[in-house]
N, C-alpha and C positions, 0 to 999 in steps of 0.2 A: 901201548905205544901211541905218541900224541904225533899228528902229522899238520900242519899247516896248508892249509888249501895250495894245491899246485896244478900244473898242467903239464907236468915232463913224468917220462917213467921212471920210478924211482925204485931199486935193488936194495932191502935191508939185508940185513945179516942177522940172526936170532942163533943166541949162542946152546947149545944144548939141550931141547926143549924135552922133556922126558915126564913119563906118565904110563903108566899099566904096561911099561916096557916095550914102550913106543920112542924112539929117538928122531928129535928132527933138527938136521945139524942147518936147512937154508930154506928159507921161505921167501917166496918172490910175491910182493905185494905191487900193482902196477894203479896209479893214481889218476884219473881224469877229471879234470875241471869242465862243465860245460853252461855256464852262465848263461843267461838268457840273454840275446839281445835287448836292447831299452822297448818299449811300450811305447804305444800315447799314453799320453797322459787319460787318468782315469778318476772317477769316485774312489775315495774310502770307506771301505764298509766303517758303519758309525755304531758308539761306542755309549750307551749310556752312563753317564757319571754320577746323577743327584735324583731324585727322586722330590718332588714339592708340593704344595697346594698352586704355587706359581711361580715359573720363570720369568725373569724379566732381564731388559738390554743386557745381552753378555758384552763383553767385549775381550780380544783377543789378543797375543803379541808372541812374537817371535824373535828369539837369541840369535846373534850371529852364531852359535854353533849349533842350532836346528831345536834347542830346547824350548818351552814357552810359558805362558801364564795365562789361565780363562780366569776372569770375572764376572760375575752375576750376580744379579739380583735373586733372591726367592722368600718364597713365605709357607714360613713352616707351624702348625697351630698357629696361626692365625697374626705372627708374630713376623714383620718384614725384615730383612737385615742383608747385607753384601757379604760377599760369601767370594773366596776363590780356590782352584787348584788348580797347580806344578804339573806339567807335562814334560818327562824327559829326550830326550833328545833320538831316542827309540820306541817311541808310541806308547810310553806307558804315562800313565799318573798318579801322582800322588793322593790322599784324602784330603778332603773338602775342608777348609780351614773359612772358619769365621772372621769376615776383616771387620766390620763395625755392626752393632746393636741400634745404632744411630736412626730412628724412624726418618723412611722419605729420604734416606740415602738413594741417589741414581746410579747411574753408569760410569765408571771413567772414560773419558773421547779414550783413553788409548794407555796401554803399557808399555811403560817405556825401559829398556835395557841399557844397560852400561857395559862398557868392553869388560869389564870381570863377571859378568852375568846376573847382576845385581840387576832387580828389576823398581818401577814405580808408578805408582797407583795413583790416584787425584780425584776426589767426585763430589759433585754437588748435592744439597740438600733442599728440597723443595718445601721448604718452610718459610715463612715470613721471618727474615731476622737472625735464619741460622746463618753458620761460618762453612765454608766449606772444609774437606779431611782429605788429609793423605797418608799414604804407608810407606816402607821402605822394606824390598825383603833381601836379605842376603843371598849371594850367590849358594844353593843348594839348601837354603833353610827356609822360614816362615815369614811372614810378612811379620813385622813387629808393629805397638800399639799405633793407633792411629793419630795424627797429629792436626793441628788447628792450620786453616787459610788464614792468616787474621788477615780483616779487609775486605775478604772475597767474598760472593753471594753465591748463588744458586750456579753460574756458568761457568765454564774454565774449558781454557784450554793449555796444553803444553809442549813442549818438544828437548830432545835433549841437544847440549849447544856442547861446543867444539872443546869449551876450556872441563866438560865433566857436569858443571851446572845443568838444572830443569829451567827453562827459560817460560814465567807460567805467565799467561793474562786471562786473565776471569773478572768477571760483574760485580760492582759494588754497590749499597748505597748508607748516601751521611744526608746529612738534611732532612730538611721537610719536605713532604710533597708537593706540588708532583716532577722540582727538578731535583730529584734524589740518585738521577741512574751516573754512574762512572763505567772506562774501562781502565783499570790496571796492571801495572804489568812488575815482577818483582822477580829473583833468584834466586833459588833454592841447590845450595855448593855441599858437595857430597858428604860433608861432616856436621853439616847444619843439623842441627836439632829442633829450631823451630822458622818460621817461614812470615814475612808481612810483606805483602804486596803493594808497595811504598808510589811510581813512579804512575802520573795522572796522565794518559793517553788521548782522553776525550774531551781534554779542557777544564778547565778553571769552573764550568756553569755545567751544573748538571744537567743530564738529558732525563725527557718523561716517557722511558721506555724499559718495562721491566723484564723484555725478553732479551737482556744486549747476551751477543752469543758472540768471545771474539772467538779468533780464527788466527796460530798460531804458524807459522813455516822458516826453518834455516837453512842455507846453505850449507853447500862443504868448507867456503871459504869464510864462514862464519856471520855472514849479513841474516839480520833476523826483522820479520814482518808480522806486524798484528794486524788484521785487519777486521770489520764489522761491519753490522747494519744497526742503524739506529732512525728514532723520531725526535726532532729535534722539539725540545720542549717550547722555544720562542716562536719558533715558524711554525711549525708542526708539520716542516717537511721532510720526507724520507730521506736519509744521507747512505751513503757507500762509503767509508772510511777504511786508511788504511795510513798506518805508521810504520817507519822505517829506520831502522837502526845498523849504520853499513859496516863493513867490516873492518874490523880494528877499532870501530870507534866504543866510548862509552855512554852514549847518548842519544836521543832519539832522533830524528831529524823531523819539525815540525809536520804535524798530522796533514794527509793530504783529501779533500772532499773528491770522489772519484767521480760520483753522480748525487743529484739533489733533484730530487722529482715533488709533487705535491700531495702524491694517494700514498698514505702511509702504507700499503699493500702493494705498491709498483714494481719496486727497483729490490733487488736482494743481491749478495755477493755471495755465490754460491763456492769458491775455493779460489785458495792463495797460494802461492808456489815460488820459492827461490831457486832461480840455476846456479849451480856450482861457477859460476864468474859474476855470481852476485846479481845478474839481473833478477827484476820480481814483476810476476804476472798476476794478475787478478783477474776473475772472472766474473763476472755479473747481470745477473740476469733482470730484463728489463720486462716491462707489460705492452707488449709482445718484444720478444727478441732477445738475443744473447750476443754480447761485446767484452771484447777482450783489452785493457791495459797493460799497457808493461813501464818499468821503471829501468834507466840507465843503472848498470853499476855505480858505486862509490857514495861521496858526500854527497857531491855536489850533479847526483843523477836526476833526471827529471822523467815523469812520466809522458806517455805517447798522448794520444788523441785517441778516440776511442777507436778500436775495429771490430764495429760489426761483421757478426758468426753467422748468425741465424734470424730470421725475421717473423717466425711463430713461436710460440709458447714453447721455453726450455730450460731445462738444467742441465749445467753440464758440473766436467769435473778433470785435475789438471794433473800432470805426475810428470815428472824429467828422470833421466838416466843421468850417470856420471857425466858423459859428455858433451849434455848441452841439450841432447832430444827432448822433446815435446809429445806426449801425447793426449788427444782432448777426445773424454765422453763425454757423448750428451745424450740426452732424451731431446725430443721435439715432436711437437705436432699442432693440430687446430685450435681454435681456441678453447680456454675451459679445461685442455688438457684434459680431453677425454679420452676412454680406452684406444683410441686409434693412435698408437705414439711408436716412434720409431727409435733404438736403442743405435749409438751410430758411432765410430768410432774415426778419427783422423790425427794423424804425425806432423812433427814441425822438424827437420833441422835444423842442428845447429846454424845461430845465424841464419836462419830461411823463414817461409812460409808454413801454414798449413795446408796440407794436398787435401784430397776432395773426402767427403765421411762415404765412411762404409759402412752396411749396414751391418747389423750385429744380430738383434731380435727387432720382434714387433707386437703391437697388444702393450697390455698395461703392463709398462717393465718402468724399472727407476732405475739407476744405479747407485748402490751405494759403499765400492770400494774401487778405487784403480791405485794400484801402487807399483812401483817400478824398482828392481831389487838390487845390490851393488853390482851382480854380474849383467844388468841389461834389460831381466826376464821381467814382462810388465804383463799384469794381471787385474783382471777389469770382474767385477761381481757383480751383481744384481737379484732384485725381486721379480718375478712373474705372479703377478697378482690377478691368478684366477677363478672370481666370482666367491666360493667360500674360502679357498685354500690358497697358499701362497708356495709356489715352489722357487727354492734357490737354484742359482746357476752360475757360472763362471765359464772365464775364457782366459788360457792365456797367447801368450805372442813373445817367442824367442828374440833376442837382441837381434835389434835393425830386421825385425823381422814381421809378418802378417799373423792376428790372433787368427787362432785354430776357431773348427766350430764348437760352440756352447758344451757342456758338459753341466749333467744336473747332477747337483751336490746331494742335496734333499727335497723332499715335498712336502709337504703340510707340517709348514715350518711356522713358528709365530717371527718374534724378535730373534735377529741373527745380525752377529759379525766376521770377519774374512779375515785374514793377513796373510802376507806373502811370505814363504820359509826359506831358506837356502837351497841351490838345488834347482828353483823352480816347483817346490809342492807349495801346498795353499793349507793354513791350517782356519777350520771353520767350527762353531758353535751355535747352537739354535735350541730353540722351547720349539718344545712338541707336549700337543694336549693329549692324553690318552682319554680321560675320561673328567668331567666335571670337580673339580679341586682335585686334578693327578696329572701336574705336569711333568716333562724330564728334560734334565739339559745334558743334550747329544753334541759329541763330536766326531768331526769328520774332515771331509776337503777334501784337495786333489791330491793324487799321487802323481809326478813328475812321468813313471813311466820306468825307472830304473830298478834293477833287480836287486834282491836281498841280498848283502854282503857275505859269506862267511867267516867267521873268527878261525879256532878251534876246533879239527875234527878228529873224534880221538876214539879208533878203530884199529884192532888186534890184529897183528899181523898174522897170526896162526889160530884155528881153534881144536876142541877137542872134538869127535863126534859126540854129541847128547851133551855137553859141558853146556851147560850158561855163560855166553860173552857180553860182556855191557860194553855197548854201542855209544858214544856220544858225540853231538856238533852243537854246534854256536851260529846262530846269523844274528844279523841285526837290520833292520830298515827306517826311516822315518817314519815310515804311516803304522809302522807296527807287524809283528808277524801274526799270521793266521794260523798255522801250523807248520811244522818239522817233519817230513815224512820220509819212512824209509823205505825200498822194495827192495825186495833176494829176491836173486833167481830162483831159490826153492820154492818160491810162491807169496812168502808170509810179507802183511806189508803193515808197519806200525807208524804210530806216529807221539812223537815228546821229544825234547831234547836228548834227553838218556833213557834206553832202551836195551831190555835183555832180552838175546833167542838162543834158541841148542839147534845148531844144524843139527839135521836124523842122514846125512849121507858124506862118504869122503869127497875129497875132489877140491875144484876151484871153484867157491862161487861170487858172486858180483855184486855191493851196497852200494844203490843208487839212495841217495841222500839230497830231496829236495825243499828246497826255503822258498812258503809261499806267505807275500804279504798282504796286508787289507785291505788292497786292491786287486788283488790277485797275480802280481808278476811274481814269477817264477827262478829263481836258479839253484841249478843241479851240480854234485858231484860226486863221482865215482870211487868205489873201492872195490878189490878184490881180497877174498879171504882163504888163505889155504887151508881146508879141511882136514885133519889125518886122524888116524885110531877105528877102528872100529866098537862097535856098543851096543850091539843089539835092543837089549834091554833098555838101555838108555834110550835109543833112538824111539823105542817103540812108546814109551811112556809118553804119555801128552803133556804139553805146555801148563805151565801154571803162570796165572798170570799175578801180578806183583800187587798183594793186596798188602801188604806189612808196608804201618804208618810209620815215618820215620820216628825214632830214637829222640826227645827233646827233656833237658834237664833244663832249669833254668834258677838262675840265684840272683837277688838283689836284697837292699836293705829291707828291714820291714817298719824301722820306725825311723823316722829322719827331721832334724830340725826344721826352722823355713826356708832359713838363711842357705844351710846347707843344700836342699831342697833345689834351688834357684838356681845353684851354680850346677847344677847336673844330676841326674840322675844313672848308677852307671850299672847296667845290667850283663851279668856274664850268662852265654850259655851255650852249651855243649852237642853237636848235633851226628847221628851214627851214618848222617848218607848227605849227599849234595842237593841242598834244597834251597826255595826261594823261601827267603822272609820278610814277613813284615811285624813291625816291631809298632807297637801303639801306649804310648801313657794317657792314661784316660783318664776324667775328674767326674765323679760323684757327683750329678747333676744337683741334687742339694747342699751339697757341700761348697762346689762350684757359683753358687746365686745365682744360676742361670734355671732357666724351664725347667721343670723338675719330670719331665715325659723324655727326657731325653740327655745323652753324659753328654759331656765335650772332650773332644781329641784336644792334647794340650801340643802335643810332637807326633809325628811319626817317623818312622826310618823304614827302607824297604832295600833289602839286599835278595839282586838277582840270583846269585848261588852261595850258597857257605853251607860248609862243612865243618866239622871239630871245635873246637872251641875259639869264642870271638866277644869281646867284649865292646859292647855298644853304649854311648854316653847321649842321653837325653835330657835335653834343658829346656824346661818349659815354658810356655809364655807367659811370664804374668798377668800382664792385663787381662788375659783370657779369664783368669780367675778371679776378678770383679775384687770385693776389699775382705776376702776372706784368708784366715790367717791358719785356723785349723780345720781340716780335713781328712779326708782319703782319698786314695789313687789307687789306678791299679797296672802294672806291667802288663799288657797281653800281646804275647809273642805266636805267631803261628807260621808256622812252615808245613812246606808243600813241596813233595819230592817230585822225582819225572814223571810217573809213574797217577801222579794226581791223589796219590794219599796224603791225608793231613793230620798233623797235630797242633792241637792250643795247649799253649801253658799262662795261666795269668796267676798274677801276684800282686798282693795287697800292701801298702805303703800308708801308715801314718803318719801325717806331716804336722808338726806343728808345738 
């Protein structure tokens, strides 16, 4: 009997229930709901994904419905390449998928989502001369091959803009040295195939400056801002630049110089920010001191005069809500910017000021994430950079509301990034060194505080004495579940999703059924089971516990053309119990041209339950398989019942 989480008493009816001459014509099963109250917010116990000789810049993103995407760097025999994996929308992940072989690939600033879940990738190449690459992955699939910046050098930035388009400006250079440096800025529209970043932001005359790093931001009402630092190659003075393109137009609106100093190391523009009515605020940090710009809505807007923040050494960093709020971190302190630095945080409303900073941390802390979420929830991250180790930390701060105290995420973390999820959770990833060439890339973050949902709880209304009943529920959380756990009042306390016991006595007894997450919150709910029959025998016999691996048959082709190959590959298979699966087409690391120490996943697929027969279609990635036309593959399917027994079945495919 399947029951739907409730919290009223509910009366079945059970029509003629008969057994060893035992009749049970009404069973009363009474149902209580008892959720947990919300939490603070908490750490997520963290989750190792990759295994390497080294981690490097992850970077993170979050789906408007709680799904995401980690990217990294790593190096594996001795081989560097970017690398990512899918996180669903309940704590789980996908296998590690190879985005480029590209040596001195970096990090992407960011990934970006599309309202259909479609996410994208963007990163530089730290070589004299290369182009930069981007991917595109579909909603619930792989990133496919990676694609050329033409134009672009080493930096980029992007954001996604209102009509669907990636709004990208990244470094270029044409000429000779040493005035070789550009910034440009171009559109990449969701059916595009390939990408050149055509429009010249920094003028006609190149700059002599190989680090230009612009710095992308859009509104809601679609005004978009590129802004940078640069050395101007004629003067050799430091500039603050910032371009402006307002809404509804298609054009840029001449570049504006913000600051022009003379110490190529003075002046930096540490973050850019559009509010939803189009104003755009810069921030920029001076040698000593930190001021703030802002630009009128429209064409014809003009920016302010400066306001001075701060008058000691500082970075700060800038984030708005839907309706107009302001909130500004900074660091500050002495000169030199020594360990003595205070991490500080202060609001602006709409149309207002900003009120006084508050402190947040202190000691060598930087910040390196505040972002503010559609429902209000603004979340501020940071480094504590303690002598060898570095431990992360976070804070958030409910709508029009005061961040909470710090919450440590991790500790002896290397390279880490943050994003903010629905909800109010924080999803985070970080390199952690175990040992000398043995890094791992860990995820984690905050959990909001809210408890584990329940699905499906599907518990018998009647049992026999000594009979085996299978017990099952469903939860679900964002950070993920830790376990499912049941207690009877007989004593016996289990813990899986699906679960069998034999009551040894008649009577009424009571499943408490509780869903704890990877934080730890907690929710519970109740069942009662009417016992009847008596079994002596039965009762007195001891439990056995469920060592039988489920039942897996499994059929696919065994010789397949390339052509055919490409358009899918399609696996049926047959299963005796409710089990999780994960489905992998693999390539022949020789076969594949790639590292011969190790295969490559070309798809994978992972179904949380199935049972009986289900036929699964896998389509591979080409590119993945470099210009080889004949090889082998192999299917390997394995499932895992409640119970934690497993079976593989793999199968061999000639392609070609």
């Amino acid at each position: 009997m399947r029951f739907e989480t409730a919290g009223a008493p509910t009366v079945w009816y059970i029509p003629g229930l008969m057994s060893r001459g035992i009749g049970v014509a009404l069973a009363v099963v009474w149902l209580l709901a008892v959720p947990s109250a919300s939490a603070a917010p908490a750490a997520i116990e963290p989750v190792e994904l990759q295994q390497a000789e080294a981690i490097s810049h992850p970077t993170v993103g979050v789906a408007p419905d709680g799904s995401g995407e980690v990217v990294f760097g790593e190096r594996i025999n001795s081989s560097s390449k970017l690398a990512a994996v899918a996180r669903d929308a309940d704590g789980g992940y996908a296998v590690v998928q190879q985005l480029t072989r590209t040596s001195n690939a970096e990090g992407p600033p960011a990934v970006v989502f599309d309202p259909s879940g479609g996410a994208f990738a963007g990163w530089g190449v730290a070589t004299n001369g290369a182009k930069g690459e981007w991917a595109r992955r579909l909603p619930d699939g792989l990133f496919g091959a990676p694609g050329t910046f033409v134009n672009c050098g080493r930096f980029l930035d992007y954001r996604l803009l209102p009509n669907g388009s990636i709004g990208i400006a990244c470094s270029s250079e044409s000429g000779a040295a040493p005035n070789n440096d550009f910034v440009l800025f171009g559109e990449l529209r969701p059916n595009d195939e390939s990408f050149t970043a055509s429009t010249a932001l920094s003028g006609a005359t190149g700059i002599d400056d190989d680090f230009l790093q612009p710095q992308v931001a859009v509104g809601s009402d679609g005004t978009l801002a590129v802004g940078w630092y640069q050395r101007d190659a004629g003067t050799n003075k430091n500039k603050v630049q910032v371009s402006v393109r307002p809404a509804g137009s298609a054009t840029f609106q001449p570049t504006t110089t913000l600051v022009e100093a003379t110490n190529p190391d003075q002046d930096d523009l540490d973050d850019i920010e559009v509010l939803p009515d189009g104003t755009v605020m810069a921030l920029v940090s001076r040698e000593p001191g930190l001021e703030l710009y802002s630009r009128s809505p429209g064409a014809g807007g003009s920016w302010s005069a400066a306001q001075p923040l701060l008058a000691d050494e500082a970075f700060g960093l800038l984030s708005a809500d839907a309706a107009g709020a302001v909130t500004l971190a900074v660091t500050h302190g002495p000169g030199g910017m020594s360990a003595a630095r205070t991490l500080a945080v202060a609001t602006r409303p709409p149309a207002g000021s900003f009120g006084p900073l508050t402190p947040i941390a202190s000691g060598d802390v930087f910040p390196r994430t505040l972002e503010t979420g559609p429902e209000g929830t603004t979340f501020l991250a940071w480094g504590d950079y303690g002598g060898s180790s570095t431990t992360l930390r976070g804070a958030l701060a409910p709508p029009g509301g005061l961040f909470g105290a710090p919450i440590t995420i991790a500790t002896d973390v290397g390279s880490f990034a943050t994003a903010l999820a629905p909800g109010g959770n924080v999803l985070a990833a970080w390199g952690r060194e175990v040992a000398a060439q043995d890094q791992r890339l860990m995820v984690g973050g905050i959990d909001s505080g809210a408890s584990p949902s329940f699905g499906v709880v599907d518990v018998p209304a009647t049992a026999l004495v000594g009979s085996q009943v299978t017990l099952s529920a469903s939860a679900a959380d964002w950070s993920g579940l830790r376990e499912i756990r049941w207690t009877l009042s007989d004593g016996a306390v289990l813990t899986g999703g699906t679960v069998r016991h034999a009551f040894a006595a008649a009577g009424t007894t009571s499943v408490q059924i509780t869903a704890v997450d990877r934080a730890g919150n907690q929710a519970s709910v109740s069942r009662e089971i009417r016992v009847v029959g008596e079994s002596p025998s039965l009762a007195a016999a001891p439990l056995r516990l469920d060592r039988t691996k489920p039942k897996l048959r499994l059929r696919a082709p065994s010789k397949m053309k390339l052509r055919t190959f490409l358009r899918g590959v399609r696996v049926r298979m047959h299963l005796d119990e409710p089990s999780r699966v994960a489905v992998q087409l693999l390539a022949r690391a020789r076969s594949a041209h790639i590292s011969a120490k190790q295969n490559l996943i070309l798809v994978s697929r992972q179904l949380e339950s199935a049972s009986g027969e289900r036929v699964i279609r896998l389509r591979p990635n080409r590119h993945l398989l470099g210009g080889a036309r004949r090889f082998r593959v192999a299917v390997r399917v394995t499932a895992i019942d409640a119970a934690g027994n497993q079976s593989v079945r793999q199968h061999s495919i000639r392609v070609g």
